[in-house]
N, C-alpha and C positions, 0 to 999 in steps of 0.2 A: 246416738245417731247410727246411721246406718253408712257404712262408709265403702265407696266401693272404689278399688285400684285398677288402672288396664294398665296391661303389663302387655313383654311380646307373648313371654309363654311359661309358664310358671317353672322348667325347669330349667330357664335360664337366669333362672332369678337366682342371686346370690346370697348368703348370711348380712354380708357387710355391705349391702346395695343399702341406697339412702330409704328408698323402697321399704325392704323389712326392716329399719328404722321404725319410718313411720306406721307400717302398719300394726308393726306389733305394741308402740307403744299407745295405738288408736285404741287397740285389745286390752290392755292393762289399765286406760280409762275405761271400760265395759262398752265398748261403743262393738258391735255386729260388723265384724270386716267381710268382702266379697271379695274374690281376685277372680279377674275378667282378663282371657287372653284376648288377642285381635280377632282370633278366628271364631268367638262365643255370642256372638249376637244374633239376635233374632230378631225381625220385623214382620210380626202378622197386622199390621193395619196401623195407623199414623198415631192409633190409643192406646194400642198394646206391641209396643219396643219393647226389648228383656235379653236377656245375655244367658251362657249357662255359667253359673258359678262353683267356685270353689269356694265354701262359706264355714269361716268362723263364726261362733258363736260368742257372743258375750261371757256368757257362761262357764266358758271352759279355761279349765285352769291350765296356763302357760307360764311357763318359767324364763325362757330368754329368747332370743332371737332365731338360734339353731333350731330350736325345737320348735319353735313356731314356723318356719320355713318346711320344716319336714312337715310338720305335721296338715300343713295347708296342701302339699304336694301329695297327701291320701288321700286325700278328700274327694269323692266323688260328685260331679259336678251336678248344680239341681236350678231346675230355667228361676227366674227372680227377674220379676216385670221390676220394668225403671222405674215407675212409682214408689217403689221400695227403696227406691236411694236418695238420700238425703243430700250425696257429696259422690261424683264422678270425680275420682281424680286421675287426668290422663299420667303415666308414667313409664311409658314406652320410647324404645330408643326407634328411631325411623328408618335407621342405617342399618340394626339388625336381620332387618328384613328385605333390605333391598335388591340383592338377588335370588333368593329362593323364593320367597313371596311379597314379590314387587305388588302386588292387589290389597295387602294386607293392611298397612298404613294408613291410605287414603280412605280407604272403605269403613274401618274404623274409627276414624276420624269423622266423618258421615256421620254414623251411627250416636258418637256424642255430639253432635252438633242438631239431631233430632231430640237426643234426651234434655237437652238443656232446653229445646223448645215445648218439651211437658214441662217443665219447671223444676226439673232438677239442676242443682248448681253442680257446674261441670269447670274446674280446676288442671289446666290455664283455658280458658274460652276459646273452644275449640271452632267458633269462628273467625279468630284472629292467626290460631294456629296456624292456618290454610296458609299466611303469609309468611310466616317463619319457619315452614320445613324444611329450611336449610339456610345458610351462611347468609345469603342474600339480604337474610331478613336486617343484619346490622346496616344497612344501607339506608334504612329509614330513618338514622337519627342519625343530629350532629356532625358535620363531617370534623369538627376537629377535634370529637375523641373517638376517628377510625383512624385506622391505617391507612399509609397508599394504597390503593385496593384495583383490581384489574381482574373481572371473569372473562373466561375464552375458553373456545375449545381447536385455536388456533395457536400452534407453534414460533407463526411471526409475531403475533401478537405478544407472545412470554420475552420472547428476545429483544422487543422495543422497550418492551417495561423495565428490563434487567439493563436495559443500555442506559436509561433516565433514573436509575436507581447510585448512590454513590457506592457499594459496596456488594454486598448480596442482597436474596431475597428469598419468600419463603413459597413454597407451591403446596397446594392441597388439594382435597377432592371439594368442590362446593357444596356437596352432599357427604358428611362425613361427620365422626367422632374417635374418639377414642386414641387420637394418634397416629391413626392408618394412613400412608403413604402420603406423610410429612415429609418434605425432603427442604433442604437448605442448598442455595443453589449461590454459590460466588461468582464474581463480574469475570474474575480472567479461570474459571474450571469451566468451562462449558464442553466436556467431551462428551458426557454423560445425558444433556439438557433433549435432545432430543427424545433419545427412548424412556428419560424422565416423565415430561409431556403424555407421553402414549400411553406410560402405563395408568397415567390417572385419569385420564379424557377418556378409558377404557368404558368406566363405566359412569360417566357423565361431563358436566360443568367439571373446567378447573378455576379454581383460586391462587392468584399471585398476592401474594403482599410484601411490603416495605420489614425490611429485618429491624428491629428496634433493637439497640444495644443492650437495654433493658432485661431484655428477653434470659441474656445469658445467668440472669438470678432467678430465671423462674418466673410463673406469673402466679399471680392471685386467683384464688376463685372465692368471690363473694355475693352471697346471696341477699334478695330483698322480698319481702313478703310486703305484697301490696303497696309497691312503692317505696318502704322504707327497709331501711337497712335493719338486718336481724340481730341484737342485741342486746346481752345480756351486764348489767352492772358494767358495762364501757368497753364489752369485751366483743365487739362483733363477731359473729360470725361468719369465718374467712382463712381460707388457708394458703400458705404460701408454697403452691407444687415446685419441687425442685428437681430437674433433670439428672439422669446419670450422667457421671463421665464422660465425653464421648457423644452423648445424643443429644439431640435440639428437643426432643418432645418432652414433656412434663408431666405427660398424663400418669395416674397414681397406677393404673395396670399395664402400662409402657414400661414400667421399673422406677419412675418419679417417686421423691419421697416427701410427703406431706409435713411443711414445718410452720411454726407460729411466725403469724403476719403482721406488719407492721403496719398500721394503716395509717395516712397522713393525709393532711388537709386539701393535697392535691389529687390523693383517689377518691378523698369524697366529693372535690367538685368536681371532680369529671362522672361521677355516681349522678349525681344530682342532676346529670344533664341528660341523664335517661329515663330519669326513674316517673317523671308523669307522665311521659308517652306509655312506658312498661304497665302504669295503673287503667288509665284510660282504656289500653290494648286488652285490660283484664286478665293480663301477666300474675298472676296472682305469688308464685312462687318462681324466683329465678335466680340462676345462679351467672353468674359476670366472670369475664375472663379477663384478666385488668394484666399491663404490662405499661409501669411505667403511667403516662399519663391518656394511654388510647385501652381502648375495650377491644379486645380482639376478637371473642365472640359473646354471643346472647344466648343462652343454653334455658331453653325454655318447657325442652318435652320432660324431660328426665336427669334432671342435673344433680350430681352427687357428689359427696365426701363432706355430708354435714354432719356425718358419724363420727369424721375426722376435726371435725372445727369442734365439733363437742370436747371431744378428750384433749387435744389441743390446749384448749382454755379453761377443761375440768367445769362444765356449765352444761347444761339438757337444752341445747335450741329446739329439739324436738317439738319439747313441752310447750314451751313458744310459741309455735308453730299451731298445733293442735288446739292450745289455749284460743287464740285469735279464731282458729274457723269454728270451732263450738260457738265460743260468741258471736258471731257472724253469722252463722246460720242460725241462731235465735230469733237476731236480728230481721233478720229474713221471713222468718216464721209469722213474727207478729205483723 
């Protein structure tokens, strides 16, 4: 198959991104990779959509990850109508791009949302994506496996939430990844809470949430492919991020250190309480931020460290992964 990735931009793409993961190991099944930055599309008329790409070939012989990463970033880019793609999978972070090229996201987002209307299959359906391009989108399901949850871009508003809270609580940007201006906020420290407020309302929505005790082992990130939980011989795939010393975030490039997760009957029924709206929604791959018994976020553009659930439990989810859309898009085919 012909398998194509949108990324923000290939040289911010990493070795150990879940990303070259999967691309490379799409390359190693002989399947034709393309990497599609936001800014590669092209639309001459509603028949002929096409990106410029950066294209591997079936063909060529790759060794590992590193080298398939370099080796894609020489690649000079050549146009490739969407009829040629078998499989859009979007893989872009939305927050990369949100102040240098605020146009880039959405516009691209567009553009797979026309290719899946030629009939290419486009991975998560980027007409539901439109609804999840930020935090908000956990609001759609369940409320009792959220948080206490509170958006504003109001400073009284954070202070009544923290007064109805019994302890502290967590502030974020609604638009955000990666750990960026997480702050932990206590019931008697408010010296700070003000210019707290400002710097994250700077550049949009903020998020309040309920601190879970829970939180201080870290949380989960576990993934489901189409609904169901990704699993090998009993071994899900899922990692337990664990925080530094000293800091409340977890994320693995925050300084978090990825360890083997327990998983117990109580994460799966709170899994279980998301996961056919997530199929329905055509969530096709998604990775779950679980603390405790509440999902703290939905990570649905670009969710990573199945590299790390891999070596973790010494098993290929990759493979997994790959297996199910070859068969799928057969599926499709006939």
């Amino acid at each position: 198959m012909n398998i194509a990735f949108l990324i923000n931009q290939t040289h911010k793409e990493e070795t150990i991104f879940t990303t070259t993961l999967l691309a490379f190991k799409a390359h190693k099944r002989r399947h034709t990779v393309f990497y599609i930055g936001l800014a590669d599309f092209t639309y001459h008329n509603e028949h002929n959509i096409g990106a410029h790409c950066r294209v591997v070939e079936s063909s060529e012989n790759i060794d590992n990850q590193e080298s398939f990463l370099q080796i894609v970033r020489k690649k000079e880019k050549q146009y490739i109508d969407a009829s040629q793609m078998d499989v859009l999978w979007i893989r872009y972070d939305p927050v990369v791009d949100m102040i240098n090229r605020p146009w880039a996201p959405p516009t691209a987002l567009q553009f797979a949302q026309l290719i899946k209307r030629q009939g290419t299959w486009v991975i998560n359906d980027p007409d539901k994506l439109v609804e999840a391009t930020n935090k908000l989108y956990l609001e759609y399901f369940p409320k009792q496996i959220r948080p206490k949850t509170m958006i504003t871009r109001s400073y009284e508003d954070v202070v009544n939430f923290l007064d109805k809270q019994d302890y502290q609580i967590i502030l974020k940007p609604l638009t955000g990844s990666g750990g960026k201006n997480v702050f932990l906020v206590k019931k008697d420290e408010r010296h700070n809470l003000k210019q707290t407020v400002e710097v994250i309302i700077r550049d949009g929505y903020l998020l309040a949430q309920e601190y879970l005790p829970e939180a201080a082992n870290g949380d989960i990130r576990f993934f489901l492919l189409d609904g169901e939980p990704i699993q090998i011989d009993g071994k899900y795939a899922c990692v337990n991020r664990v925080q530094q010393k000293g800091d409340i975030r977890s994320n693995i490039h925050q300084g978090g250190r990825a360890q083997h997760a327990h998983i117990d009957d109580t994460i799966l029924a709170t899994i279980s309480q998301v996961a056919e709206k997530l199929k329905e929604d055509g969530m096709y791959f998604v990775g779950l931020d679980i603390v405790g018994d509440k999902i703290m976020e939905i990570n649905v553009f670009s969710p990573g460290a199945l590299n790390l659930a891999s070596k973790l439990n010494n098993v290929d989810y990759a493979d997994i992964v790959l297996d199910k859309i070859e068969k799928q898009l057969e599926k499709q085919k006939k």
